[in-house]
MIMAR-393532 format. One record per residue (C-alpha): residue number from 0; residue in one letter; z, x negated, y. Coordinates in Angstrom, 3 decimals, always signed. Layout:
// residues N
{pt NUM,"a",{Z,X,Y}}
...
END
This chain:
// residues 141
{pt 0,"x",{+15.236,-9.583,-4.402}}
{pt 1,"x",{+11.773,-10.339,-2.931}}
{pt 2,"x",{+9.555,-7.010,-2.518}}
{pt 3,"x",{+6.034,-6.051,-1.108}}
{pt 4,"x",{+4.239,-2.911,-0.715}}
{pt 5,"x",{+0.371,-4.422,-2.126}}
{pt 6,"x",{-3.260,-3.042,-2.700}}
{pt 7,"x",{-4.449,-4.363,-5.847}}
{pt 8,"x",{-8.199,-3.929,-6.365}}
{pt 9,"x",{-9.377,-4.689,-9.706}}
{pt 10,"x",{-12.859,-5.819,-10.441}}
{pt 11,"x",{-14.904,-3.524,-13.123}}
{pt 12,"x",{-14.666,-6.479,-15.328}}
{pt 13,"x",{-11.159,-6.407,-15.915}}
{pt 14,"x",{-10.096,-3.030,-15.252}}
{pt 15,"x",{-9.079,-2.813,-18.923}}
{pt 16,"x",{-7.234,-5.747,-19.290}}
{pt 17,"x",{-3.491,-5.414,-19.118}}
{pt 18,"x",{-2.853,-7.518,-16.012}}
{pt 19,"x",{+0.181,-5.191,-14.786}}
{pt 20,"x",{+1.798,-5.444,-17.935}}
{pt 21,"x",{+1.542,-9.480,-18.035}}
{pt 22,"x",{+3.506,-9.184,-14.293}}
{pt 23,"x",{+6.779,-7.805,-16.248}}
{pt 24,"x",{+6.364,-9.744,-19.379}}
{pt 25,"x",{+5.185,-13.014,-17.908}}
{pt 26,"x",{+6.674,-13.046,-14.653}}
{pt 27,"x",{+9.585,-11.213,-14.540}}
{pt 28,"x",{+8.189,-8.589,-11.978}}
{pt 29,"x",{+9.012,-5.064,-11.616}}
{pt 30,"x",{+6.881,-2.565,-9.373}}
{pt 31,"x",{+6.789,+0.759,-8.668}}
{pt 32,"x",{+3.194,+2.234,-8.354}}
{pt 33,"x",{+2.837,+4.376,-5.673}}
{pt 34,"x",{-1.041,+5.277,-5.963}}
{pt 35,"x",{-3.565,+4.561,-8.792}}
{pt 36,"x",{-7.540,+5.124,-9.261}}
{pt 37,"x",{-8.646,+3.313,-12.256}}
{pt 38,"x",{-11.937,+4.145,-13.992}}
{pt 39,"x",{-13.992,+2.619,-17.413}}
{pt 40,"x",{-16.461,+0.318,-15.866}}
{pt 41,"x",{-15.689,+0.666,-12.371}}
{pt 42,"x",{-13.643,-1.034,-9.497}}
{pt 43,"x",{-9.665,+0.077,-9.804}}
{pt 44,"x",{-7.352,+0.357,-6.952}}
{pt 45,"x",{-3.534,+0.516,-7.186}}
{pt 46,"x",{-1.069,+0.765,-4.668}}
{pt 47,"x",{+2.544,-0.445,-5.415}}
{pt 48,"x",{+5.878,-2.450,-4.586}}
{pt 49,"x",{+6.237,-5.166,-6.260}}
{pt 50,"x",{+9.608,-6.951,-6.898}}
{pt 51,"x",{+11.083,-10.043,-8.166}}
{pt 52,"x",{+12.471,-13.714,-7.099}}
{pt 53,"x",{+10.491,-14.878,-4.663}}
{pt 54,"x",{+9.491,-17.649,-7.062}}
{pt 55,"x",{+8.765,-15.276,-9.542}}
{pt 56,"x",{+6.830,-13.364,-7.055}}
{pt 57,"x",{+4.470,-16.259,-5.685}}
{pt 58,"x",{+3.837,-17.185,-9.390}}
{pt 59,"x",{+2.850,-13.748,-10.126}}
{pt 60,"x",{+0.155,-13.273,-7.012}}
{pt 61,"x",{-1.229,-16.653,-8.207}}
{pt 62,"x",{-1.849,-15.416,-11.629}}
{pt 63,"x",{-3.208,-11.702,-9.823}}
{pt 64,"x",{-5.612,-14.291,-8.105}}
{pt 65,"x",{-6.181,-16.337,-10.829}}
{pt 66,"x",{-7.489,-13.215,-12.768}}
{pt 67,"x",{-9.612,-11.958,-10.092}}
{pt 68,"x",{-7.422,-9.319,-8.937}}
{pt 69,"x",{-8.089,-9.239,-4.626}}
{pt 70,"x",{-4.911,-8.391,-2.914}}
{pt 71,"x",{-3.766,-7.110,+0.325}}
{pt 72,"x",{-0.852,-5.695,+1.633}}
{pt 73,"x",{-0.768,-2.214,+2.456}}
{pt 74,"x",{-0.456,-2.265,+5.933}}
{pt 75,"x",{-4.192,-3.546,+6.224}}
{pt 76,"x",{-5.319,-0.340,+5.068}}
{pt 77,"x",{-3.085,+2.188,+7.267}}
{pt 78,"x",{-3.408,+2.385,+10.831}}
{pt 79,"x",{-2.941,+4.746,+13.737}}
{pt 80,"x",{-5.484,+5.908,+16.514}}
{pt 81,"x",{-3.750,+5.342,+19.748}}
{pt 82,"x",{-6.021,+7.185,+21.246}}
{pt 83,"x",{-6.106,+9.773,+19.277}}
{pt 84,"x",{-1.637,+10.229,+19.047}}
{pt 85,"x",{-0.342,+12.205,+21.763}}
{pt 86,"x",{+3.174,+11.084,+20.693}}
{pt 87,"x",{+4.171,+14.245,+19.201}}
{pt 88,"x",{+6.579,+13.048,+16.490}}
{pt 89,"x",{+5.283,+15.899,+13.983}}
{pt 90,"x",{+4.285,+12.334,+11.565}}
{pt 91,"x",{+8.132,+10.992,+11.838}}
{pt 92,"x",{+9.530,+14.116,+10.235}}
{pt 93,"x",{+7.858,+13.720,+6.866}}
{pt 94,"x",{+7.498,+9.614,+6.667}}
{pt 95,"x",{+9.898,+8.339,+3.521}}
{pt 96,"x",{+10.195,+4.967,+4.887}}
{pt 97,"x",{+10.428,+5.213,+8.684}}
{pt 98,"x",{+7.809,+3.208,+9.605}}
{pt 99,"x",{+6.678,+5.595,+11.770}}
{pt 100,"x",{+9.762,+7.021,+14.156}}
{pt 101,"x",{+10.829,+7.899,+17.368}}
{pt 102,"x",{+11.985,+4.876,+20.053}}
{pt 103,"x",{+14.839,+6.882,+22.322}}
{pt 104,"x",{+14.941,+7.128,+25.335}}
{pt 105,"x",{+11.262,+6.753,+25.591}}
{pt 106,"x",{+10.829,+9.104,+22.997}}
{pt 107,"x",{+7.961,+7.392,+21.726}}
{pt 108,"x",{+6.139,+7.141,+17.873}}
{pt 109,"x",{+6.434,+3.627,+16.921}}
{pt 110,"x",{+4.655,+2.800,+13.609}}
{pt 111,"x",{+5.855,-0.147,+11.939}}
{pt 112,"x",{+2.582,-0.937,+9.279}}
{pt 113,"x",{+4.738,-3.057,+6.981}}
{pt 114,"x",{+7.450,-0.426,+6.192}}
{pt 115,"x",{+4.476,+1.981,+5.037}}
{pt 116,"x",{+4.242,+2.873,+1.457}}
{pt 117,"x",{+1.058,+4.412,+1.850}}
{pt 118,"x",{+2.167,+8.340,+0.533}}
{pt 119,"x",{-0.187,+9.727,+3.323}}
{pt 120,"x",{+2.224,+12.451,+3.792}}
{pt 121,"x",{+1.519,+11.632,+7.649}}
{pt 122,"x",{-2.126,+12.244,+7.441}}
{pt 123,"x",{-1.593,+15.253,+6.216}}
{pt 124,"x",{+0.999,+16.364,+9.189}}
{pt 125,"x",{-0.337,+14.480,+11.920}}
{pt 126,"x",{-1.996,+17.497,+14.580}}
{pt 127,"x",{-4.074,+14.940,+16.097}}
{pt 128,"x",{-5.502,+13.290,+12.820}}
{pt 129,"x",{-4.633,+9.662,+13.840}}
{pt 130,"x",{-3.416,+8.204,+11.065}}
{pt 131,"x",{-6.329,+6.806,+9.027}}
{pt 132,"x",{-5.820,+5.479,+5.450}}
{pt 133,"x",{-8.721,+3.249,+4.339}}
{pt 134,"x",{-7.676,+0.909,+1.751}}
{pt 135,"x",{-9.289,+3.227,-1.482}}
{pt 136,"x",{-12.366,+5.161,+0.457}}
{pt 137,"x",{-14.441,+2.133,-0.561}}
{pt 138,"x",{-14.358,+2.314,-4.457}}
{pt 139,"x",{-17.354,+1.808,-6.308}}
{pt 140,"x",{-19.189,+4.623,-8.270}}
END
């Protein structure tokens, strides 16, 4: 099984076509969404995992593509201040995926970008506000 945690952003154009729908029925995908702003007449945004065959997979971005649909992976729109992380570990208690935990003996946060599923919970806990999530602050009004 082939996965990826993806930002789809959907064009006004097509926001009401069922693209998502056409990944299970014509590709043989599965996903799980994970975040979702979709609006009449304006630019959607959806955050998932999606999963198939790796063939089944590659044929499915190139219809997302194909459609219009841009695509990213999650980890382009998560990141973490360095300068801003005092290495306090208050982020690695509350992240479902461990992409952010501690490396022993240096006892340091490590953030791994591609495990993230983008839940934010770490914004949220993080003392020092250095985890920025960008991928959806950009949608069109």
């Amino acid at each position: 099984m082939y996965a990826r945690m993806l930002v789809l952003r959907f064009p006004k154009q097509i926001v009401d076509q069922p693209i998502i729908t056409n990944l299970v029925r014509d590709y043989n995908l599965t996903f799980n969404i994970l975040k979702a702003q979709i609006y009449p007449r304006r630019e959607g945004i959806v955050v998932l995992e999606l999963q198939g065959t790796k063939e089944d997979y590659d044929r499915g971005i190139a219809y997302l593509k194909e459609t219009g649909v841009e695509i990213e992976p999650v980890a382009h729109g998560i990141r973490r201040d360095n300068d801003l992380c005092y290495q306090c570990g208050a982020c690695t208690a509350v992240c479902p995926t461990h992409a952010l935990h501690i490396v022993r003996p240096e006892m340091e946060v490590l953030f791994e970008s591609e495990r993230c599923s983008a839940c934010e919970l770490c914004v949220k806990a993080c003392p020092a506000r250095a985890m920025i999530v960008t991928f959806d602050r950009h949608l069109v009004a």
